[in-house]
N, CA and C of each residue as an Amber inpcrd file, in Angstrom:
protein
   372
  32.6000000 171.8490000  50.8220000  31.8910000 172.5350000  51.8670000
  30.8580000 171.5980000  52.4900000  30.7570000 171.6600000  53.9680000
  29.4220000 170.8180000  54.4590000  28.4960000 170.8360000  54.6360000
  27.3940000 170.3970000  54.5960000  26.0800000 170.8070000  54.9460000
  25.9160000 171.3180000  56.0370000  25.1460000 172.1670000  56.0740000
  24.4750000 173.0100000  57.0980000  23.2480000 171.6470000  57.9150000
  23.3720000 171.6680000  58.5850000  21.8050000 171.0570000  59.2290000
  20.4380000 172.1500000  59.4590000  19.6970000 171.5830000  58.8570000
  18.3310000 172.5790000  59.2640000  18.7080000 172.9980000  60.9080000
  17.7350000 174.1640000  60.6230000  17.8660000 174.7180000  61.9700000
  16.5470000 174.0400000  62.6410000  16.9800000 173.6450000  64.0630000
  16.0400000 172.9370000  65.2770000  15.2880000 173.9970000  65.6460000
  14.0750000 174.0780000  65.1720000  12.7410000 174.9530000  65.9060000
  11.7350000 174.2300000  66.6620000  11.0200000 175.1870000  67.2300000
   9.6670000 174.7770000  68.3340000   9.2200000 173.6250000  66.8900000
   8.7360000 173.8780000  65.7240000   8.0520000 173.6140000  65.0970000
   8.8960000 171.6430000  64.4090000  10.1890000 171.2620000  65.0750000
  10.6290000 170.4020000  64.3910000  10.1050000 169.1300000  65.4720000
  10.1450000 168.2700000  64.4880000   9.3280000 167.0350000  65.0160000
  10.3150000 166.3390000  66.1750000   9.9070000 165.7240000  67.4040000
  10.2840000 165.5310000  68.2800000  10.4940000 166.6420000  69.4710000
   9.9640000 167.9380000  69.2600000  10.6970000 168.6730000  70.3360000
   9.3930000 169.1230000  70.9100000   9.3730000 169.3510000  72.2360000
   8.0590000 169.9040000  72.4760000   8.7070000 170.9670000  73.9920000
   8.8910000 172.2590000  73.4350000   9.2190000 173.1980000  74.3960000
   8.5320000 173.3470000  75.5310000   7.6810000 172.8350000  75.7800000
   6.6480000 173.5970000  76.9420000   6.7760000 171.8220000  78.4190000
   7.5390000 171.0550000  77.5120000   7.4280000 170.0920000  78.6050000
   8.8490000 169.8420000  79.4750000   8.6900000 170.3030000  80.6420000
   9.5980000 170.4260000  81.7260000  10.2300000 169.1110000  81.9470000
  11.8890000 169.2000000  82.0780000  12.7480000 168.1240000  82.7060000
  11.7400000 167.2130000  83.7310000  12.6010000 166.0100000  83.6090000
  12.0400000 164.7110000  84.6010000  12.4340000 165.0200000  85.8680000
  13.6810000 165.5980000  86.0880000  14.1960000 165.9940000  87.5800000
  15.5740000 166.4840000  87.0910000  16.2340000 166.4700000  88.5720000
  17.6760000 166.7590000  88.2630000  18.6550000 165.9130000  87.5580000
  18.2500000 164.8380000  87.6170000  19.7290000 163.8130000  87.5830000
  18.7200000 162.8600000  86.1170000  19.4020000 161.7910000  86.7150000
  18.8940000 160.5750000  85.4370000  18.2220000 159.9580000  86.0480000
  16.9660000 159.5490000  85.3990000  15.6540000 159.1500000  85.4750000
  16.3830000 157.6650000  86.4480000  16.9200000 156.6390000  85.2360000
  17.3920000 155.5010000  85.5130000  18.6430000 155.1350000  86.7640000
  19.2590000 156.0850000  86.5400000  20.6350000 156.2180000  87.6340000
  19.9930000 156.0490000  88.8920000  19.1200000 157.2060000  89.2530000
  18.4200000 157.6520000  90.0620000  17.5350000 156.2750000  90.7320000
  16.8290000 155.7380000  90.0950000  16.3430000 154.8450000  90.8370000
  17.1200000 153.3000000  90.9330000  18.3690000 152.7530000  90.3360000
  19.2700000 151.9720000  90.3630000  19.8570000 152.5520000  91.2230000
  20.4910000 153.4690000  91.9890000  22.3240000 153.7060000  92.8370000
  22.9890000 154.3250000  91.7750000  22.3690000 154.7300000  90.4350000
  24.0250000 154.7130000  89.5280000  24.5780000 155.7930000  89.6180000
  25.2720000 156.1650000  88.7040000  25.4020000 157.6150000  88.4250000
  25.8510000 157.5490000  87.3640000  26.3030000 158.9950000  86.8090000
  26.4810000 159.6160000  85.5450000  27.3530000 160.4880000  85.3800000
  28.0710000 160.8590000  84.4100000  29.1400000 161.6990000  84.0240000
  28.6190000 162.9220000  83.7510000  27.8230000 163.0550000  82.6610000
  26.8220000 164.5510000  81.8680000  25.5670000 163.8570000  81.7400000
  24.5360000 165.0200000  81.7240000  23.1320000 164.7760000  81.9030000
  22.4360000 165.4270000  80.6820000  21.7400000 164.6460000  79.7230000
  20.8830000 165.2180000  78.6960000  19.6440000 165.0600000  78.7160000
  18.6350000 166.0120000  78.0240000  17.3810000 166.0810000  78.2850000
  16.7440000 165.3300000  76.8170000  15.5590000 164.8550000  77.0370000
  14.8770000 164.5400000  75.9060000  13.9200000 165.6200000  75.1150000
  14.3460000 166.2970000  74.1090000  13.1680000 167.1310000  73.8320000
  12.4860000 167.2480000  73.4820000  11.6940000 165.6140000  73.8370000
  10.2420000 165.7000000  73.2400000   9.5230000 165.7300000  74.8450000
   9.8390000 164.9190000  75.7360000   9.0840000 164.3440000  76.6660000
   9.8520000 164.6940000  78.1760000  10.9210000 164.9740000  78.0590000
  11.8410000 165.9930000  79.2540000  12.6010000 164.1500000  80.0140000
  12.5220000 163.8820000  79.5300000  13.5570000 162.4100000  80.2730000
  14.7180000 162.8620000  80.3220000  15.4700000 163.2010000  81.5410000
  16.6080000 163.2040000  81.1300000  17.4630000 161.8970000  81.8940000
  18.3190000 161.6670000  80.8770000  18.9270000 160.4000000  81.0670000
  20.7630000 160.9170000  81.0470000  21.5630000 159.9830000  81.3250000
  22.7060000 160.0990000  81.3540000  23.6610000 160.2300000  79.8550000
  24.8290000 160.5500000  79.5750000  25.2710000 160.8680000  78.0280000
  25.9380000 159.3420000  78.1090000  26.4650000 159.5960000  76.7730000
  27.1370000 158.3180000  76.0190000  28.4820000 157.7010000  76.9330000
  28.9370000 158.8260000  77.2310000  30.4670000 158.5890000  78.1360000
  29.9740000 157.8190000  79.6170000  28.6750000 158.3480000  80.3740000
  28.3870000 157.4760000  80.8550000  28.0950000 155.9480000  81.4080000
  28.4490000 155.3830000  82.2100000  28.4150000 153.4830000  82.2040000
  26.8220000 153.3440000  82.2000000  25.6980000 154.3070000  82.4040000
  24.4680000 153.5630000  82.0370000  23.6760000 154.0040000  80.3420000
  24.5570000 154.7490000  79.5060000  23.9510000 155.5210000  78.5270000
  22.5840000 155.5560000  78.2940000  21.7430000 156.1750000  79.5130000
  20.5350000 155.8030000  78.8580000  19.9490000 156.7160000  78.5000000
  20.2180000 158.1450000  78.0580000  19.7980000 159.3860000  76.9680000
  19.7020000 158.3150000  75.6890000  20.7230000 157.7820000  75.5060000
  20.2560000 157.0250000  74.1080000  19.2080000 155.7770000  73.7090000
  19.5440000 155.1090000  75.2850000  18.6550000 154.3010000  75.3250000
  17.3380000 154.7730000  75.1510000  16.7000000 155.5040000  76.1030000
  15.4810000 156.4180000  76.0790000  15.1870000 157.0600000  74.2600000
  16.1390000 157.3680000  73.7760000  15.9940000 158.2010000  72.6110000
  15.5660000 157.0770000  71.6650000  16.3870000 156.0780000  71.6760000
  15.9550000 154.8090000  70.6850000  14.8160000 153.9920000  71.2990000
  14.5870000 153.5750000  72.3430000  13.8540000 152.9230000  72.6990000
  11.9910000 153.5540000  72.5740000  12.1140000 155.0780000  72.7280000
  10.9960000 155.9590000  72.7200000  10.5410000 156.4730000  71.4440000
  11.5430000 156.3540000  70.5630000  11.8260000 156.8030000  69.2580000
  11.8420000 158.3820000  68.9990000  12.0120000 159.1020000  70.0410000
  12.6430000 160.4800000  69.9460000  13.5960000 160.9730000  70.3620000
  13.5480000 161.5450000  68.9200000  14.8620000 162.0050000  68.0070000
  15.8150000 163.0630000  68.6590000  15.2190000 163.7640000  69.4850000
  16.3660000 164.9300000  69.7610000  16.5730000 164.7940000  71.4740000
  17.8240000 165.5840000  71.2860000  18.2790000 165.7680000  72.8460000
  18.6450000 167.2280000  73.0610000  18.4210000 167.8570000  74.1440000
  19.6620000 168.4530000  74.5490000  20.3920000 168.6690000  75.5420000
  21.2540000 169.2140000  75.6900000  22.9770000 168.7630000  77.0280000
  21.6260000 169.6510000  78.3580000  22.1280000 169.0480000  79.4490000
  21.0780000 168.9950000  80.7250000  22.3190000 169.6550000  81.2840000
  23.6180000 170.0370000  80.9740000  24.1560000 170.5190000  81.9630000
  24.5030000 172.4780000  81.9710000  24.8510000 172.5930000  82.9050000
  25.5280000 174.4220000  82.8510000  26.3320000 174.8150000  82.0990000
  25.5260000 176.3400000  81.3740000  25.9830000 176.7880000  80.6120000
  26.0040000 175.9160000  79.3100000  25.1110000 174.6970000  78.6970000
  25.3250000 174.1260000  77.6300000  23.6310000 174.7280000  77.3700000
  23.6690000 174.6530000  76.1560000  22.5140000 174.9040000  75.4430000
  22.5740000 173.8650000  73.8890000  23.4060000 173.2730000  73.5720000
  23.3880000 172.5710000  72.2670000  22.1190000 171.1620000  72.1360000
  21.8340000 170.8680000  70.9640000  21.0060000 170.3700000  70.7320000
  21.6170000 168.6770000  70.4710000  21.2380000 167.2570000  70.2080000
  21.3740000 166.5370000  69.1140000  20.9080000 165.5720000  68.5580000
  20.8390000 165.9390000  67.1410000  19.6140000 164.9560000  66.4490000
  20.2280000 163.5160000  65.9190000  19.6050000 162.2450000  67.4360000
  20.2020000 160.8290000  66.7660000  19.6550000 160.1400000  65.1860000
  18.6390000 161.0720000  64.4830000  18.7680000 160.6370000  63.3110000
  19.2390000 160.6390000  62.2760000  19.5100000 161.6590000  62.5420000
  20.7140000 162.6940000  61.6150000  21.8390000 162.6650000  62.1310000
  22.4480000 162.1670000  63.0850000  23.6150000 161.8540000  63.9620000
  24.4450000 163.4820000  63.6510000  23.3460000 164.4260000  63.6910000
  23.9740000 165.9060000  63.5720000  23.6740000 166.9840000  65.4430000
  24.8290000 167.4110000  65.1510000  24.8850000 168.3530000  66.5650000
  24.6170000 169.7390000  65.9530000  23.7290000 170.5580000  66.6420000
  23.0140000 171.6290000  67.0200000  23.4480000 172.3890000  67.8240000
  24.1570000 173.8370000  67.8760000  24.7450000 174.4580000  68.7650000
  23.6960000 175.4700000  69.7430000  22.5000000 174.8140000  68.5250000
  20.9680000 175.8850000  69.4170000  19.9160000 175.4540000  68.8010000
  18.8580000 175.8490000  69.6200000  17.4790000 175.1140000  69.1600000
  16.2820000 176.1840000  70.1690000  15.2550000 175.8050000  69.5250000
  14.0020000 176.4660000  70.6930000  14.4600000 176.3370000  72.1050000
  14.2070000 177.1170000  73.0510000  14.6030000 177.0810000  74.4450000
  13.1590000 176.1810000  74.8810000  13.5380000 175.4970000  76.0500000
  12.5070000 174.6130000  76.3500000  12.4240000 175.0770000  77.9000000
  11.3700000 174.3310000  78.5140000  10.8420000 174.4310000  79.6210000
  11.7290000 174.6860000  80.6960000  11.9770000 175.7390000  81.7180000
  13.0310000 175.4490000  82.7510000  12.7390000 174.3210000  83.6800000
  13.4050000 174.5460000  84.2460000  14.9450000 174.3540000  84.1950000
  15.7540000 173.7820000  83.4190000  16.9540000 174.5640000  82.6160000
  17.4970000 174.7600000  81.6950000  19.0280000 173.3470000  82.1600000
  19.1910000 173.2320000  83.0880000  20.5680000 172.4440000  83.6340000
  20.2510000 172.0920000  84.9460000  20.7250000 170.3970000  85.1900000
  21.3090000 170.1970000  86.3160000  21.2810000 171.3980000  87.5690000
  21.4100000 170.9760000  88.5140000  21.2510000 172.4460000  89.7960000
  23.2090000 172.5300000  89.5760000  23.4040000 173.7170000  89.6400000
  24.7820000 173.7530000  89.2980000  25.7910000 174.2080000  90.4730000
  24.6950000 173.4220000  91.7630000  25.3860000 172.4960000  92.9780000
  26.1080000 171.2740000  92.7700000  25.0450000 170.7160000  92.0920000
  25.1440000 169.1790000  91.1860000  26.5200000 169.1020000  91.0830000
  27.5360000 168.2090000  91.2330000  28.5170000 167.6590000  90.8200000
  28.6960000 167.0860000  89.4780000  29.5740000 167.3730000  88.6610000
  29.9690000 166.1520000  87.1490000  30.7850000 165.6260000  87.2230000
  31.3540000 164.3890000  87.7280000  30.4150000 163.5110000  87.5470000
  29.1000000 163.7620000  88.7550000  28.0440000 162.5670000  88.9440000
  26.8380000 163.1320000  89.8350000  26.7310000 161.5860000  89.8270000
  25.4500000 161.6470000  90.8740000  25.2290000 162.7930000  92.0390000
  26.6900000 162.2080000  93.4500000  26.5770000 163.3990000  93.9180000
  27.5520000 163.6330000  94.6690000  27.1360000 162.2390000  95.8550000
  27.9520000 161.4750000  96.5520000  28.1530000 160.0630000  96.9910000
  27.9280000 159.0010000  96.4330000  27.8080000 159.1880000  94.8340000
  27.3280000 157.4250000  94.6010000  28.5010000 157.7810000  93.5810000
  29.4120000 158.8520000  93.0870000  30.5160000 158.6640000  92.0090000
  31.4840000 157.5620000  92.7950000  32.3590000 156.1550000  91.9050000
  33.2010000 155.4990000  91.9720000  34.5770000 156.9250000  92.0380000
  35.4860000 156.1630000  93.1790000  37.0060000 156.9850000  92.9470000
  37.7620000 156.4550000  91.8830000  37.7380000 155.4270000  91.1370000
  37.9970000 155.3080000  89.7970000  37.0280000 155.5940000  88.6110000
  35.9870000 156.8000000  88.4370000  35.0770000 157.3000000  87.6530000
  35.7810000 157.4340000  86.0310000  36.9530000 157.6960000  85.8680000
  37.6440000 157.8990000  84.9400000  37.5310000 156.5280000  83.9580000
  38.1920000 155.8100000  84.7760000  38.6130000 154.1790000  84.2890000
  36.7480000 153.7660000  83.5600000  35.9500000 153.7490000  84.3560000
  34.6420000 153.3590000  83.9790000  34.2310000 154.4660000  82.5770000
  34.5130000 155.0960000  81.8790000  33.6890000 156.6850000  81.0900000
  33.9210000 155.1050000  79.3820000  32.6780000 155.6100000  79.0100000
  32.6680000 155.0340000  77.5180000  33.2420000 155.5500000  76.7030000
């Protein structure tokens, strides 16, 4: 049988509910031209950066580089959590600051005119 992962509360280190997303898109994308596939939030400090499948991964970058630990999915209809120290996924956690997702105008991939027509070929 597998371990359970503690459950992600207001009260777990790295998360701080009350601090609102950086914007819509990725912090980094955003001011490079880039873009991104899926969008995750930081839940300590609201960075949200681009996911792993992404060509700029910088949710992780941000997560390692800042040294906080949790994320969660920035896009619609996702609510899951995940902790890079524990390299464990969270299907729920404290609800944090809205806006909860991406504007779900937003395109995935995003933002809408800077996706490559080979977006596929580029995904990590």
């Amino acid at each position: 049988m597998q371990d359970q992962p503690e459950p992600l509360t207001a009260t777990t280190v790295g998360i701080s509910p009350a601090t609102p997303p950086s914007g819509p898109g990725c912090v980094e994308c955003e001011s490079s031209g880039g873009w991104w596939f899926h969008l995750r939030r930081c839940a300590a400090c609201g960075h949200v950066g681009c996911c792993d499948s992404s060509p700029g991964q910088h949710a992780t970058a941000h997560a390692t580089g800042e040294g906080h630990p949790v994320v969660q999915s920035f896009e619609p209809g996702e609510d899951w959590f995940w902790d890079y120290p524990a390299d464990q996924f969270h299907p729920h956690g404290p609800e944090l600051a809205p806006p909860h997702s991406r504007p779900s105008d937003q395109p995935a991939p995003g933002p809408e005119g800077r996706v490559p027509e080979d977006w596929k070929r580029r995904l990590h």
